[in-house]
Each structure stands twice: as structure tokens, then as C-alpha cells.
C-alpha positions as CSV (number, residue, x, y, z in Angstrom):
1,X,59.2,-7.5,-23.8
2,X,60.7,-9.6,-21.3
3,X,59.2,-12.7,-19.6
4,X,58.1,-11.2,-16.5
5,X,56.6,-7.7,-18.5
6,X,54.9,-10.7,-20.5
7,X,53.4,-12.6,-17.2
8,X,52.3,-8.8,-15.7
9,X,50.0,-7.8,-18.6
10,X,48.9,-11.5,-19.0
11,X,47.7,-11.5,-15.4
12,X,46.1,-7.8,-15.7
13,X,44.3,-9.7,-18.5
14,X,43.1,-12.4,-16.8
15,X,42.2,-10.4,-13.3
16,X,39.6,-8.1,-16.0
17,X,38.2,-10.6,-17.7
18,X,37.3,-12.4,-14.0
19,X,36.2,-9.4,-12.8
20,X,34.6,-7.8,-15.5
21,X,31.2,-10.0,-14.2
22,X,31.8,-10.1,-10.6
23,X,32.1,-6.3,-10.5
24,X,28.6,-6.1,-12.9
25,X,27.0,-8.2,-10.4
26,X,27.8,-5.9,-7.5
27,X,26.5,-3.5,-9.5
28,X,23.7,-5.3,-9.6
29,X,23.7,-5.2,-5.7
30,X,24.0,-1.7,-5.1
31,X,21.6,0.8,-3.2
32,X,19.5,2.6,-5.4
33,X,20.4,6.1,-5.2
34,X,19.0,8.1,-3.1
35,X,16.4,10.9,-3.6
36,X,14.1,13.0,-1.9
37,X,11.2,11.7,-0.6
38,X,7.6,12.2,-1.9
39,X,5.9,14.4,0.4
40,X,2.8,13.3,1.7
41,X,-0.3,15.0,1.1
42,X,-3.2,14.9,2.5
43,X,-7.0,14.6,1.5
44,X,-8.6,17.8,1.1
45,X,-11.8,18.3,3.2
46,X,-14.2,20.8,2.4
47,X,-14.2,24.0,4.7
48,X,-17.2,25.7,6.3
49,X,-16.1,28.6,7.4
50,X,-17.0,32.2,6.1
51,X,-19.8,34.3,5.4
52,X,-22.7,33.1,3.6
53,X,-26.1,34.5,2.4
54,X,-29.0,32.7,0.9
55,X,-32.9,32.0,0.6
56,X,-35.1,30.0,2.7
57,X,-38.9,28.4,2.5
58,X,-41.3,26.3,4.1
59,X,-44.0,25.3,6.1
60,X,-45.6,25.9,9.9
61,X,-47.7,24.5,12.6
62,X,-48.5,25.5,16.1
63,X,-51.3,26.3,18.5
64,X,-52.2,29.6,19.8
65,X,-53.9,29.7,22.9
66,X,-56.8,32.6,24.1
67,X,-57.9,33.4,27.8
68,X,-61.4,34.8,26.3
69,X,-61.7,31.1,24.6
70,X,-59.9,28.8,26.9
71,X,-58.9,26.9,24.5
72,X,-55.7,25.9,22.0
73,X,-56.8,26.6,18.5
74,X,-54.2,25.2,15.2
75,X,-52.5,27.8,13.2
76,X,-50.6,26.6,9.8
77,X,-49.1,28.3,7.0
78,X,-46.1,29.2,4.9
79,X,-43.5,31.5,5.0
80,X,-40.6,32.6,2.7
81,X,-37.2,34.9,3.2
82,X,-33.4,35.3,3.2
83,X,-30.8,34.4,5.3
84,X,-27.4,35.7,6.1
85,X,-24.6,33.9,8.5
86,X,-20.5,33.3,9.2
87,X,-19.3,29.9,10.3
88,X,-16.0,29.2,12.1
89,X,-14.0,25.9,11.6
90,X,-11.8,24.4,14.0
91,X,-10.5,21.1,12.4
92,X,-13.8,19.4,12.0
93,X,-16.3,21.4,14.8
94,X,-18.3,24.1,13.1
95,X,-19.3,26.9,15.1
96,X,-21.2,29.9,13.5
97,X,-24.1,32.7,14.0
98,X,-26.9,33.1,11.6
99,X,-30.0,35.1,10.8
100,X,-32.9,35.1,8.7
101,X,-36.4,37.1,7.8
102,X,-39.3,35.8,6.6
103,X,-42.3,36.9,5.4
104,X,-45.1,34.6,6.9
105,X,-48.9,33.8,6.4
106,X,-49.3,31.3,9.3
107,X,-52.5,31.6,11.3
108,X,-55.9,30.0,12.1
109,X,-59.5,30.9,14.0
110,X,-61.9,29.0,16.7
111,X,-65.3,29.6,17.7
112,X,-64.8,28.2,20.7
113,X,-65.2,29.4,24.5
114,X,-66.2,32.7,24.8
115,X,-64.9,33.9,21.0
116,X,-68.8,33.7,20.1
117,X,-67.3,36.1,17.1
118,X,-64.2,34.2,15.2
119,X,-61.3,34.9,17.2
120,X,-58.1,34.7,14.8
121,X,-54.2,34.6,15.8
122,X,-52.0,35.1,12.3
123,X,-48.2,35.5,12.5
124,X,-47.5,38.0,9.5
125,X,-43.4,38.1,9.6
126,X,-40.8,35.5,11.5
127,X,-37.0,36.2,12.4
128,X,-34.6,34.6,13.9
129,X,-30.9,35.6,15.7
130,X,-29.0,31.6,15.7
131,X,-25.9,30.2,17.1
132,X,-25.0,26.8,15.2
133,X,-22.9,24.5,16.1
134,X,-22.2,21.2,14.8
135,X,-19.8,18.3,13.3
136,X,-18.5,18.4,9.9
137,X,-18.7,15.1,8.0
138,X,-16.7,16.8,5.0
139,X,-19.7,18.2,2.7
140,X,-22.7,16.8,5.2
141,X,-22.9,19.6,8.2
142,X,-25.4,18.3,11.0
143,X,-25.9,21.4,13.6
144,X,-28.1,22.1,16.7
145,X,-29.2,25.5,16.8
146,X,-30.6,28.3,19.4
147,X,-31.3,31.7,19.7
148,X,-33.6,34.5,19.5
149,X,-37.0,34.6,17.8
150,X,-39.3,37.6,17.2
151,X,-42.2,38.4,14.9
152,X,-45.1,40.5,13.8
153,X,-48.3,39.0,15.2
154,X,-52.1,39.6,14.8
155,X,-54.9,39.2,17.4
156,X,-58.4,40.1,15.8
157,X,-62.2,39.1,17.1
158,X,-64.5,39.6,14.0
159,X,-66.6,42.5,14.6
160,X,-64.8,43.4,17.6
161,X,-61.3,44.7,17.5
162,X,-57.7,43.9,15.7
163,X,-54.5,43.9,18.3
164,X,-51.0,43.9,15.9
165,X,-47.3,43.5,18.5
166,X,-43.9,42.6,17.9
167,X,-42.9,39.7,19.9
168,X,-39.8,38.7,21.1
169,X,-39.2,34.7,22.2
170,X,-36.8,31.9,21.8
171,X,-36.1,29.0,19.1
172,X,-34.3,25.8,19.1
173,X,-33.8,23.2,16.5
174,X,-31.7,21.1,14.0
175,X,-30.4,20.8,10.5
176,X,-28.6,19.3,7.6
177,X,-26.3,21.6,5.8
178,X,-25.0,19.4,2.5
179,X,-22.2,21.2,0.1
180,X,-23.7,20.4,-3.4
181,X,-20.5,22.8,-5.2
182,X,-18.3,24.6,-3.8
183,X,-20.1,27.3,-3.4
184,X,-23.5,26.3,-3.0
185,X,-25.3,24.4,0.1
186,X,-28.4,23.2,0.7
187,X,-30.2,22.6,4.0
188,X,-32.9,21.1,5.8
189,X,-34.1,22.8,9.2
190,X,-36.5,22.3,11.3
191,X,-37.1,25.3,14.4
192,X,-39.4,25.1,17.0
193,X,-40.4,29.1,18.1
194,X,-42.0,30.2,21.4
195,X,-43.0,33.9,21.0
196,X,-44.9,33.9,24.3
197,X,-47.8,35.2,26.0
198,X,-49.5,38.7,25.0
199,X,-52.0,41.1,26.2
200,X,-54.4,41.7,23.2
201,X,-57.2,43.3,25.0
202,X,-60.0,44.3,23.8
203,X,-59.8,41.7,21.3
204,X,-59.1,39.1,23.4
205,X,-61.7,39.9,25.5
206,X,-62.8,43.7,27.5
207,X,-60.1,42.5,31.0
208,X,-57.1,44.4,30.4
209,X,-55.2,41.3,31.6
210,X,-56.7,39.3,28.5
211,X,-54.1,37.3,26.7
212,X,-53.3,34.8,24.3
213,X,-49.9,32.7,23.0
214,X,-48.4,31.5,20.0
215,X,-46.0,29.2,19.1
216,X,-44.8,27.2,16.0
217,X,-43.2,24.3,14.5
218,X,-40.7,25.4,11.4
219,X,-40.0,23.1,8.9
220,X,-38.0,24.5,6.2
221,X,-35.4,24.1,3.6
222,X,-32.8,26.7,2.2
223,X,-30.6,27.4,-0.3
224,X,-26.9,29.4,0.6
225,X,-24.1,31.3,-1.3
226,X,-20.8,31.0,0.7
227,X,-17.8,33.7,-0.6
């Protein structure tokens, strides 16, 4: 091998073994490689829309109010039934109809005025036709509701006569709607229903335009199977 072949492979030599660690270290240096991204995911909320059915119970207070008697007299009582509704979602406002049917046993009696006989007022069944519309908080569902009211009501003076009339009147209220699972909520309502002014004659005294009222505080709670 002649000189210069000699000096050639020498230097190749000495060039590797220099830059054996400089090229390591821009190794070292280098972008990581690149991949695709992680897509982001979002946290799941729960969703309120969709048909639901469930059961409902609780409590009531009101007045009822006689032209005979001229006076407010206090009805109470309970009443029990099912409910059916759909809710719509639109990101977090919750818009929805519901219904319900109850079978009541709220009423109460005076003496007073001219009811020298007891006169009696007792609301026997209670329905309701709702819009809802609220805020959802994830699984906590605050509403205000509205709507329609009706129910069976009785009108008696003891010894005197019995009137029984469907009324039809108006409700407003509030709830909490709370997902428990998935499927199951719970709820706490409270209603306030007006079912207005009625002729009951004769047992609300002999003038045909005798009359008396009726109207109740709803407190309730409720239990609901969403599909």
C-alpha cells in the first residue's frame, strides 16, 4: 500500500473515531418523531332527554271556600299515582312535557256560617298536564313548571245533599329532578293547584248561584324510569 493509500485510511480512521461521539450526541439532539396527536375527549355529562314513566306520592293543604258559610275552611290529605313525560335537551337547557294521575283523599269540613249541618269539600282524584323547563347541573335537574290541572271534587252538606264535578284549573311550581343511576331519578316537587270556583247548589245552599272554591298546596316526591 503506498504512503498516500496509507495516510487516506489513517485519516478515514481518525475522522470515525471523532465523530463517532459528536454524531451520538446529535442524536441525542434530535426531534422526537412525530405521531399523531391524542385526541381530546371530553367529559361525559348525563343526558335528560327521552321518555320517562314513574310513580309519585305525597301530601296536601289548601282552603276551600263556601258562599252558604262565608268562610275559608282547611282541607289536607294525601294522594298517590303515576307519572308519564319526554324531555328535550339542548346542551344544558332541559325542556319537556309531563303528566301525572293521582288518586287523592284530601278534604276537610266547618260548621261555620250558615253550614249549621257540616259542610264538607273533598278532592277525590288530581291530574295534571306540565311543561318543565329547567337547567341541567349534570345529574341535579332544577325545573319550573306550569300547566293544566283538573280533578274530581266533592261538595256535601250532612243531611242535605252531595254535589260531585270535574274541575278544570291551572298549576305552577318547582322541582329537583336528581339521576341516582342511569336510569333511575328521583324528585322533589312542590305544585300549587287552583281548580276554581263551582256551583254546588243545593248543597251549597238552595240559590242556584251557590258556590264554593278549592285550591291546594302539593308537596310530593317521585320516583322515574327513563328508556
Amino acid at each position: 500500500m503506498s504512503y498516500i493509500s496509507r495516510k487516506l485510511v489513517q485519516s478515514a480512521i481518525v475522522l470515525g473515531v471523532i465523530g463517532a461521539p459528536v454524531m451520538a450526541s446529535a442524536a441525542d439532539f434530535a426531534p422526537p418523531p412525530v405521531g399523531k396527536a391524542v385526541p381530546y375527549a371530553a367529559p361525559l355529562h348525563y343526558r335528560w332527554d327521552g321518555l320517562y314513566v314513574g310513580i309519585n306520592g305525597g301530601g296536601g293543604f289548601g282552603n276551600s271556600y263556601w258562599d252558604i258559610a262565608d268562610t275559608n275552611f282547611t282541607v289536607a290529605g294525601w294522594l298517590v299515582g303515576g307519572t308519564i313525560g319526554y324531555n328535550f335537551q339542548f346542551t344544558r337547557f332541559v325542556a319537556g312535557i309531563e303528566a301525572d294521575f293521582d288518586y287523592a283523599d284530601i278534604g276537610g269540613n266547618t260548621l261555620a256560617g250558615g253550614c249549621a249541618t257540616t259542610c264538607t269539600m273533598r278532592n277525590r282524584y288530581l291530574g295534571t298536564g306540565r311543561g318543565r323547563f329547567g337547567f341541567a347541573l349534570d345529574r341535579l335537574f332544577p325545573y319550573f313548571t306550569a300547566g293544566v290541572a283538573y280533578g274530581q271534587l266533592e261538595a256535601s252538606r250532612t243531611g242535605v245533599a252531595s254535589t260531585t264535578t270535574w274541575r278544570v284549573g291551572y298549576t305552577v311550581g318547582a322541582g329537583l329532578e336528581i339521576a341516582a343511576l342511569d336510569n333511575w331519578t328521583a324528585k322533589a316537587e312542590y305544585l300549587f293547584v287552583d281548580l276554581g270556583k263551582f256551583a254546588c247548589s243545593p248543597a251549597c245552599g238552595a240559590a242556584a248561584g251557590s258556590s264554593a272554591d278549592y285550591y291546594v298546596n302539593v308537596i310530593r316526591l317521585g320516583l322515574n324510569y327513563r328508556f
